[in-house]
N, C-alpha and C positions, 0 to 999 in steps of 0.2 A: 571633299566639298568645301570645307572648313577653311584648306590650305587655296584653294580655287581662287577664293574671295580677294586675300592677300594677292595672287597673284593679277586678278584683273585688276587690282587698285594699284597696281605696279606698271602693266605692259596696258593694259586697255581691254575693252569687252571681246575684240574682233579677234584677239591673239586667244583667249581661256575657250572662246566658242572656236576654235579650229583648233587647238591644241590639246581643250581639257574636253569639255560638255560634249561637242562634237567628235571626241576621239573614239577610234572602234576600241581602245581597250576598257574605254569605261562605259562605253556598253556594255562589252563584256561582263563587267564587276557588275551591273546593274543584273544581269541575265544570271551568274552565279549565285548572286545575293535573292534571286527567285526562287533560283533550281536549289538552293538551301534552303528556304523553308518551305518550300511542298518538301518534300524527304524529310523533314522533321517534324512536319505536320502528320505524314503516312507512318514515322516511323512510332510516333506517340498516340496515336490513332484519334487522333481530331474528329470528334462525332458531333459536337454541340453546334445547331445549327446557325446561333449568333456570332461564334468565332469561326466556324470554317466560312460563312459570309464575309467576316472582315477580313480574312486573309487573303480570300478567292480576290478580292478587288483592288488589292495591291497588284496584284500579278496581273489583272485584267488592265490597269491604270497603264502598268510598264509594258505590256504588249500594244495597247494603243499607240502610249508615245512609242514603241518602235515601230507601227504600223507607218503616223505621220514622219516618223525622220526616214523611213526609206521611200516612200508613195507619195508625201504630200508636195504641191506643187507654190510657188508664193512668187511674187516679181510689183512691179510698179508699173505704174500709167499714170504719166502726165499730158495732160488736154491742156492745150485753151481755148478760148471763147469760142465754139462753132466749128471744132476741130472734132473729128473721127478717128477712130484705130479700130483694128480687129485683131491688137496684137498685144502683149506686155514685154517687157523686160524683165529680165532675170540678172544681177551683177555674178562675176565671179571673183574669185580671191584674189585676182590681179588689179579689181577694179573694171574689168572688161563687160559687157554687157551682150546675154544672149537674146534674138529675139524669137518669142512663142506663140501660138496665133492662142485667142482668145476664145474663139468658138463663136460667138457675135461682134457684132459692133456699136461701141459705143462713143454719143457724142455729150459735150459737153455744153448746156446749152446755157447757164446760169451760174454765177459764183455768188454769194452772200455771206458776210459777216454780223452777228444779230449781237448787235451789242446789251446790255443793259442800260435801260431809258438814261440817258445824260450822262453817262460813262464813257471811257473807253475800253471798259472791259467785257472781253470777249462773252457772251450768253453761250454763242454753239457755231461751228462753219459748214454753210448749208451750199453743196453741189447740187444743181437740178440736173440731171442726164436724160439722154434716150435709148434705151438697148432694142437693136434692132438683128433677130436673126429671120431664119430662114420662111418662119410661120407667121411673126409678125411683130408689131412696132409696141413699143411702150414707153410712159414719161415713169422717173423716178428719184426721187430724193435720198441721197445720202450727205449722213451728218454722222456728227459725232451719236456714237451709241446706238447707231439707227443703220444697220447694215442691208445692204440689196445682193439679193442671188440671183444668181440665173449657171443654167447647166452646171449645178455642182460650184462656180466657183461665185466665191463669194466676194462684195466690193467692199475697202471701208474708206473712210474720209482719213486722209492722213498731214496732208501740208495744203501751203498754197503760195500762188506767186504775191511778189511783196506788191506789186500793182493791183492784185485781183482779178487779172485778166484769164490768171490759168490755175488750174486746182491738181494734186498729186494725190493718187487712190493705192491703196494697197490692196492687191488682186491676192487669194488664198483659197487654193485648191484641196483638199485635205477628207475626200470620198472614205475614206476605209478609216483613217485613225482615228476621227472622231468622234464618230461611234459607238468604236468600241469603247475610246474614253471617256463618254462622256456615260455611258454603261453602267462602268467602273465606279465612275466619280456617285452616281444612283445606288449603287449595289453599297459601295460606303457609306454613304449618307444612311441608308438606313440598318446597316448594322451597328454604325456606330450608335444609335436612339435605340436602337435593339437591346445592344450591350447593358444600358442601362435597366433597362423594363424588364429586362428578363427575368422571370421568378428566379430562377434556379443559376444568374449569370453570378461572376465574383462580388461585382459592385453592392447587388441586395443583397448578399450572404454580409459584408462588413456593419450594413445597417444593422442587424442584430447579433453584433460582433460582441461577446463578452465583457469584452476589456471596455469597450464603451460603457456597459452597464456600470462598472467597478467606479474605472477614473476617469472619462473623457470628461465630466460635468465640470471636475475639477481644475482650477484655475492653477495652472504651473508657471514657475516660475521663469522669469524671461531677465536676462540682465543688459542691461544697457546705459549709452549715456545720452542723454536728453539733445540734440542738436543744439548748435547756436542760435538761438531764436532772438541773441538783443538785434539784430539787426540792424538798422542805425544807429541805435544810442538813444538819449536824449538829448541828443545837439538839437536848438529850434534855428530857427533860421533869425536874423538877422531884420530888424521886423523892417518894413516899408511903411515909408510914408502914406496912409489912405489918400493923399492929395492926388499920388501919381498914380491910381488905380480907381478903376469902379464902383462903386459900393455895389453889395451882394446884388441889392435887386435889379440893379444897370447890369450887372455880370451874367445873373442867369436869366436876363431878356435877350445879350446878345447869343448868350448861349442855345438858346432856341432855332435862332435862325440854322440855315440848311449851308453846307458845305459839300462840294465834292474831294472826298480821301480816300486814301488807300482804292482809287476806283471805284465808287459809291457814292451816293448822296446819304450824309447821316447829317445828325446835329451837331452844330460847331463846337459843344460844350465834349464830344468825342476829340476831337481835334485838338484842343485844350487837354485834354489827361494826358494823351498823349505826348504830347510837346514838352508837359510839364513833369512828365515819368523819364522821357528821356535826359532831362537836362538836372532835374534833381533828384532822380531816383521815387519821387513820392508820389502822388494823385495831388498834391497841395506842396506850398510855400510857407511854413509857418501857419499862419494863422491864414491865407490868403486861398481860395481856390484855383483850380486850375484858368477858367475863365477870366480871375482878375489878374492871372500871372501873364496869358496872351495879351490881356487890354492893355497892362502895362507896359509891354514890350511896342506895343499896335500904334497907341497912344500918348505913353513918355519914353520913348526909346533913349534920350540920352541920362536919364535918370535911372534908369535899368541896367543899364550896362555897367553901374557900379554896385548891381546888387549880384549877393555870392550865394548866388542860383546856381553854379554850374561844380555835379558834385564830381571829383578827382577821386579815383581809385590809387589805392597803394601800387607803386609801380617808381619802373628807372623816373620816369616824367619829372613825377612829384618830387623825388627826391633830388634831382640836378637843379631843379629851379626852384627848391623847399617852400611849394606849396601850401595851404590847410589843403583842410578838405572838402571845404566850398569857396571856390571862388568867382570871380564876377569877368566878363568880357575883357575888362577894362586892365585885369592884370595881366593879359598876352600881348600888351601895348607897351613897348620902351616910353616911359615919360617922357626920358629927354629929346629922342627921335622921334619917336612914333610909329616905329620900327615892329612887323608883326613878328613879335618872337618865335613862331612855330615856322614863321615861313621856310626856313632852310632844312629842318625834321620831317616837315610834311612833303618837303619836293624831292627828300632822296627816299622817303616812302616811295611815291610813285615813281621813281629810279630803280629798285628793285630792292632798297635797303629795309626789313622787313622785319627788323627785330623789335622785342620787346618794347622799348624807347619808341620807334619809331610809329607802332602800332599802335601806341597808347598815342601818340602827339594827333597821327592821322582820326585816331576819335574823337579827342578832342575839337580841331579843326572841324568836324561835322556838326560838333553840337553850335560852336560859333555861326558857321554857314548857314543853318538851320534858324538861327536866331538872326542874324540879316537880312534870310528870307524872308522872316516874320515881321523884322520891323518895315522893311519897301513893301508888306502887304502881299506878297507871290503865291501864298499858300494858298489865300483865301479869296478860293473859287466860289463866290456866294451871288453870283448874280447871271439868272438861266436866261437865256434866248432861245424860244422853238420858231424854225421853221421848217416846213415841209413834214411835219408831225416827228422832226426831227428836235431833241434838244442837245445843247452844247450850253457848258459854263462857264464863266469867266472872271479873273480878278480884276480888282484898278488896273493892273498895269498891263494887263494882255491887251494883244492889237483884236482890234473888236469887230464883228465883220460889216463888209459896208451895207448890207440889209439891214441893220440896226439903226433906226431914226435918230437923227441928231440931238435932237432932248434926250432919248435916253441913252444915247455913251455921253453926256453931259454928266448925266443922273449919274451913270456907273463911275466915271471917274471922281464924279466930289464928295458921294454922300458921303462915303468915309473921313473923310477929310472934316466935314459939317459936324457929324458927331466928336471927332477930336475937338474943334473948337468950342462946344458946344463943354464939353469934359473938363476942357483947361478953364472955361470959367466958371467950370462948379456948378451947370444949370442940369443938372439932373435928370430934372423932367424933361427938357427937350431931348435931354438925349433920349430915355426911352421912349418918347412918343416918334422918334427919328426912327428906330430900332423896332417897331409894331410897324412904320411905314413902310421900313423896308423886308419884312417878313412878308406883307403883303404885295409886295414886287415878287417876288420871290412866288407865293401863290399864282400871280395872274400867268408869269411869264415862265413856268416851268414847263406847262405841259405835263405829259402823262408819269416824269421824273421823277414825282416828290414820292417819298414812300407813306405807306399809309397810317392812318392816326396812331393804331394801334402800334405798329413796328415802330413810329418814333416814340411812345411811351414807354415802349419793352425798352429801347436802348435807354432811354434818361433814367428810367430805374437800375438797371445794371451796372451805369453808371454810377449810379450816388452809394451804390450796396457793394463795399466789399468782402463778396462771397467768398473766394480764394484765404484770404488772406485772414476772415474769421474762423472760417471753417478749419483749415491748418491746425490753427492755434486750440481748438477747443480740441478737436481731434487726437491730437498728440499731447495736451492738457490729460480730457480722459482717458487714456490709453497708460500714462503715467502714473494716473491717481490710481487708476486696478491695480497695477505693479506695484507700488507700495504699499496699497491694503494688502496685500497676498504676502508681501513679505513681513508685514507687519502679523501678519494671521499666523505665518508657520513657525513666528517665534512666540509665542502665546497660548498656553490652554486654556479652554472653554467647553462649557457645557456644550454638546450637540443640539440642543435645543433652542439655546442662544445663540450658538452659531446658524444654524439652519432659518432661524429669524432672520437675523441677520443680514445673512444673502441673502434671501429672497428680496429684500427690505431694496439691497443694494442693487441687485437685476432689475428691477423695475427702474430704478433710477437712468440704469445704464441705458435700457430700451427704450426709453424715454427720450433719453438726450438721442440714442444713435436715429430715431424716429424723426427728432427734429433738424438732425445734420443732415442725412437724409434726403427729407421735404427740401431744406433750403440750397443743397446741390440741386435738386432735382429743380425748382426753379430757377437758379442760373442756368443751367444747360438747356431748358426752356426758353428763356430770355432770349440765350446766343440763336436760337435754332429760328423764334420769330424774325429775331435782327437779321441773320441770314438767309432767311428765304427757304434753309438747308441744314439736315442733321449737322450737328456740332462735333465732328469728328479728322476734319481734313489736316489738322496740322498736330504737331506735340503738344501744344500747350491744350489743346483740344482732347487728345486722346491718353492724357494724365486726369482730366476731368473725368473722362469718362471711366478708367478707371477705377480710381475712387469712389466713383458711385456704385458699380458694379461691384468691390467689396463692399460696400457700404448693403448693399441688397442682397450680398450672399450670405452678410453677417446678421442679418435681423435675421435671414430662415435659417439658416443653420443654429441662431441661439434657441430655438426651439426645443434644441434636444441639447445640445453641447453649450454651457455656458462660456465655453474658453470661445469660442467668437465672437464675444463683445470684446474684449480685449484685444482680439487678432484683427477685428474691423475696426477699431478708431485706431490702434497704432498702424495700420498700413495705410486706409486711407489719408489719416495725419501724415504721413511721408510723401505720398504720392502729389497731394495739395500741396506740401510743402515746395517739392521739385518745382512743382508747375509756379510757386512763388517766387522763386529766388534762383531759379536758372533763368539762361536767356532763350526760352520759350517764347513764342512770339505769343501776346495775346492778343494784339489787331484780331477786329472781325474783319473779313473781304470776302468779295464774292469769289470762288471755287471754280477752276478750270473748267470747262465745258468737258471735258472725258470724264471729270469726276462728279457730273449729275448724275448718277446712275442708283439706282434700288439695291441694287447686286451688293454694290461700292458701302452704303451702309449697312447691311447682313455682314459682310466682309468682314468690315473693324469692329463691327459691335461681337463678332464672335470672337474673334482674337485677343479684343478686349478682357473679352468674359473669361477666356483662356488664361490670359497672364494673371491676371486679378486672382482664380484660383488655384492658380501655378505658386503665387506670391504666397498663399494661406500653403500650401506645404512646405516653402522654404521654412517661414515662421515656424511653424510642426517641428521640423527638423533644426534650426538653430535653441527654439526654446529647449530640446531633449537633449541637446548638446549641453547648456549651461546647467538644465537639473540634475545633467550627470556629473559634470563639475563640483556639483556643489555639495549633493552626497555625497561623493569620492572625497571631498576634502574632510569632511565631518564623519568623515569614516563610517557611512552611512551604507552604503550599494547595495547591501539586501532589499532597502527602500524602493529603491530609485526602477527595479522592472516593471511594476506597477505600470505608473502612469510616461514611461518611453514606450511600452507597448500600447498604452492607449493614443498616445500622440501619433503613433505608426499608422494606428486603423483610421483614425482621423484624418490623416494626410492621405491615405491612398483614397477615402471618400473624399476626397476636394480631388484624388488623381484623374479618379473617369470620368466628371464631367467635364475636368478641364480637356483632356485629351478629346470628349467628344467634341468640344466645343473647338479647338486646334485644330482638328480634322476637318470640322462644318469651315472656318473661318478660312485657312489656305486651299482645299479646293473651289469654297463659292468663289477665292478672289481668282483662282484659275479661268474660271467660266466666266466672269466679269472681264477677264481680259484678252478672252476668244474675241467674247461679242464687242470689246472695245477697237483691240488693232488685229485682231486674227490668229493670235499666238495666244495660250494657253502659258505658258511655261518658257520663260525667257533666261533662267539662269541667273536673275539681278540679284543682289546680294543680299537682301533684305527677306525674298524668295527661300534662298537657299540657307540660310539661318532659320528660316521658319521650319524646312522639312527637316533640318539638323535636328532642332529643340524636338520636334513631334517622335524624332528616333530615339532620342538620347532618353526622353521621358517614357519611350514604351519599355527600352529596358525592364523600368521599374515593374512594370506590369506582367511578368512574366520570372515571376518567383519559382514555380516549377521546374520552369528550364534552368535559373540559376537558385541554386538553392542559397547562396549569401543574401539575400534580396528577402530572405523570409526573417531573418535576424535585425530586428527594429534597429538598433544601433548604425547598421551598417547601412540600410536602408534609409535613416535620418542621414547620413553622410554624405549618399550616394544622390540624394533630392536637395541637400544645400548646393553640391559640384555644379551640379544640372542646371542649376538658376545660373549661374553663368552665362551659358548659353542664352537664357534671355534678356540678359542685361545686354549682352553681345549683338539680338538682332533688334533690340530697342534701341539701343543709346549706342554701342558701336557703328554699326550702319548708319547712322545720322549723320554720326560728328565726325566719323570715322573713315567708313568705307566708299560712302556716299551711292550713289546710284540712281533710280527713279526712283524707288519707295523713301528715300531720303528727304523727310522733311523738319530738319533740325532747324 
């Protein structure tokens, strides 16, 4: 499966689904790898009713899917407006198209796209039909998430014509496999919660596992080196004249007003971080905010262009036209010509010339374009017109429609223009009493568009708070300060008394702070979730947050008993926040695909979430048992050192089974979430298939019986650092990597 991946990222999806997924010999394997474990299930005589349920429903899962690949039926139906069939089509591997009757008839009597008030982004695409058989007539709506049946087969909304006159349904047949799979997918679900509860299962026997008693309390030692955290430096920027910008309270009055971005209405002062994160890397300009960084560009645009706003990464670029590392518009300009120095970089870019140099000029060139747009005003769609309970938004310079009365595309094209005048002479106050006037244009003429008080509060606070970027730092701060008291502890004798003081002294500190890191993730993902409308979970930069919180909650309840998870919760989450800092994770809020409004869809990631997050706490188990063996073996210590590697052992496989439950819960609900989304359960995408990798490769572990090396802590820390592999692989390889649908790098 592994090598499968590679191969579709090579030939394409259509060649690995007829040559791998779809080949009878890997059914085959799939049918072997069954009929091997019932025979070792009989031959070891499996009587406990938790596990011969979790196995039974493997076998049930893989007889469904082979029920639907040899029974189920699936094809397409395209309508337009007022048009009937009582047939679909079916492609074949030539491209050839068979046709099959239907069993009724259906017509197509309605197409809708429902956008979001004053967007253009898509809310859901609603088909109204009529299916009409033999007993009798009916209307009904299919949409996204919102399937219609009739005799067994089922209808979903899948495309539509670029006019809107005609809609494409995916018709799926699928009487007997589903069933049974979906049986299966039941029969798992609760043995896997079983697994857990079980009095007499593995996972409560580790809970009063010895070695816990002995050493799990105690904090082992972990060696590392601290990331690069200087991050910028302290380079300040280059300070700016206040002449040719706004002062604070002109900056966050325009900041208030309403913008349409990224497809949304938010506040302008979002539009501003933005702009000013891509162009200098920061939330701010020196001493200047993001707001007075756009009014300057808005406002003094030939004054701006000589400030070195725009930061240069280390690369060929820099070095052929020896750069700093901030500089201003004005240095891509030959003085003596005028001449745009990237122009001939960035035009064999889009000639196919792709290298290093050329990729870095083509960025550059966007942050310039970007900043053109800003100064001719393009961005800023701040001024709504509804009619027909329809809104639409517009900048100065969009053509404006002719139902808009002559005063106000008068109004729309100058007031910006009044306010600049208004700025170059230093009248302050007229500018903000311009900038309330036009906030209240903006109320009258919006219509039902503007979001609500609340949602624009949640964003200006999220705004002004950076969560991310404290959180990181305190996190991976205390995660380091534990590590160095521990080292500093096991070079030092002390009374037990005073020691015992001591930590405790120190636990509460720690519970404390992870209490408060905690809370204040938990309010940023709060924030994103009001600002969105929608769990905070659709992109990476989203579901890095999410994780981090998730150790962040597995580490306050597991410190209950094991003090080594304060430790193992700020330094994982401090890395997770870290990523989602300093990689290029997108952290734009937008509104989320209409197939991914769905219930299903957040159970889905918050499980798999939960998964990796305690997936990550036994890598940590297993890398810290690796260094404390090091370190005794160097100090000629090893008699020491069984201790607490068997305590890390029993520790790790309790963070094993719920993660595994939680693995199980998270790739079959997103199964069923993508039944009821386009009709297929199980598509082979890459992101898929690395997830049932990781859930094999990590049951291994589970299954010490059958391999007896699995019972030998050592080998077993070994065998759990390898394995995380595999989920850095369906995390971050898949994204950056492999790509597919589940690829949202």
């Amino acid at each position: 499966m592994a090598g499968a991946t590679f191969v579709e990222k090579a030939n394409g999806s259509s060649f690995t689904s007829e040559h791998i997924y779809g080949a009878w010999w890997f059914t085959v394997l799939w049918a072997v790898l069954a009929a091997a474990g019932i025979w070792l299930a009989v031959l070891r005589r499996m009587r406990r009713p938790s596990v011969v349920a979790l196995h039974a429903s493997f076998v049930i899962i893989l007889l469904g899917a082979f029920l639907t690949h040899v029974t189920a039926q699936r094809g397409r139906i395209h309508l337009r407006l007022g048009e009937t069939t009582d047939s679909y089509l079916v492609p074949d591997k030539y491209g050839h198209y068979a046709i099959h009757p239907l069993g009724f008839k259906l017509t197509l009597d309605d197409f809708d796209i429902v956008y979001h008030d004053g967007t253009q982004a898509a809310a859901d695409y609603v088909s109204k039909v009529t299916i009409t058989d033999a007993k009798a007539s009916r209307q009904e709506v299919i949409s996204m998430n919102h399937i219609v049946s009739c005799h067994s087969r089922r209808l979903y909304q899948a495309s539509y014509d670029e006019d809107g006159g005609g809609s494409t349904f995916i018709m799926n047949s699928d009487p007997w496999g589903i069933g049974v799979t979906y049986t299966g997918y039941a029969l798992l679900f609760i043995s896997l919660l079983w697994m857990l509860i079980d009095p007499k299962g593995a996972w409560r026997k580790l809970l009063s596992h010895p070695a816990i008693k002995r050493g799990a309390l105690m904090l082992c030692l972990l060696l590392g080196m601290a990331p690069g955290l200087q991050g910028e430096g302290w380079q300040q920027a280059r300070a700016a004249d206040m002449s040719y910008t706004l002062p604070d309270s002109c900056a966050d009055r325009m900041g208030q007003l309403y913008v349409v971005y990224n497809n949304r209405v938010c506040p302008l002062e979002t539009f501003a971080i933005d702009f000013t994160k891509k162009l200098y890397g920061k939330e701010h300009y020196g001493d200047y905010s993001a707001m007075q960084v756009l009014s300057g560009f808005l406002f003094w645009s030939d004054k701006w262009m000589t400030e070195p706003v725009m930061k240069m990464k280390n690369g060929a670029l820099r070095s052929m036209l020896h750069l700093d590392k901030y500089v201003s518009v004005r240095t891509f300009l030959n003085p003596q010509s005028g001449e745009y120095v990237l122009k001939r970089p960035v035009e064999e870019y889009w000639r196919g010339n792709q290298d290093k140099l050329h990729k870095q000029a083509a960025m550059v060139d966007d942050k310039i374009a970007l900043i053109m747009e800003v100064c001719q005003k393009e961005p800023l769609k701040i001024f709504p017109f509804t009619q027909h309970a329809t809104t639409a938004w517009y900048s100065p310079i969009d053509a404006l429609p002719s139902e808009m009365e002559g005063e106000q595309q008068e109004y729309v094209k100058q007031i910006l223009q009044l306010v600049q005048d208004y700025a170059h002479d230093g009248d302050y106050e007229h500018v903000s009493e311009t900038l309330a006037l036009l906030g209240k244009y903006q109320q009258r003429y919006a219509g039902m568009s503007l979001p609500s008080n609340a949602r624009t509060r949640a964003e200006r606070l999220y705004n002004h708070i950076p969560f991310v970027k404290v959180l990181f730092m305190l996190c991976l701060t205390m995660g380091f300060v534990v590590l160095f008291i521990e080292i500093h502890r096991l070079t030092r004798r002390r009374e037990e008394d005073t020691a015992r003081r001591s930590a405790k002294g120190l636990r509460w500190v720690l519970v404390g702070t992870m209490l408060l890191a905690f809370a204040a993730l938990t309010m940023c993902l709060a924030l994103r979730w009001i600002v969105k409308g929608t769990v905070p979970m659709s992109n990476g930069y989203e579901t890095m947050l999410l994780m981090a919180w998730f150790v962040l909650l597995f580490s306050l309840i597991a410190s209950r008993r094991f003090g080594i998870a304060l430790m193992f919760g700020f330094l994982l989450s401090g890395f997770f926040l870290l990523v989602a800092h300093i990689s290029n994770m997108d952290p734009h809020i937008s509104h989320v695909m209409p197939v991914l409004r769905s219930p299903l869809l957040s159970i889905h990631v918050s499980m798999m979430m939960m998964s990796y997050a305690l997936l990550s706490m036994t890598f940590i188990c297993g890398l810290t048992a690796v260094v404390v063996q090091m370190i005794h073996t160097l100090r000629g210590q090893r008699s020491l050192v069984e201790e607490p590697i068997e305590a890390l052992a029993v520790l790790s496989r309790i963070f094993l089974y719920p993660a595994m439950t939680t693995l199980g819960l998270g790739i079959f609900i997103g199964a069923i979430w993508a039944n009821v989304s386009w009709g297929t359960y199980w598509s082979w995408d890459p992101k898929e298939t690395w997830a049932l990798i990781t859930f094999m490769l990590y049951a291994v572990a589970l299954h010490p019986g059958i391999l007896p090396s699995m019972r030998k802590p050592m080998t077993y820390h070994v065998f759990m650092i390898l394995a995380f592999m595999s989920i850095l692989m369906t995390y971050f390889g898949v994204n950056y990597i492999l790509g597919g649908m589940h690829s949202y790098a």
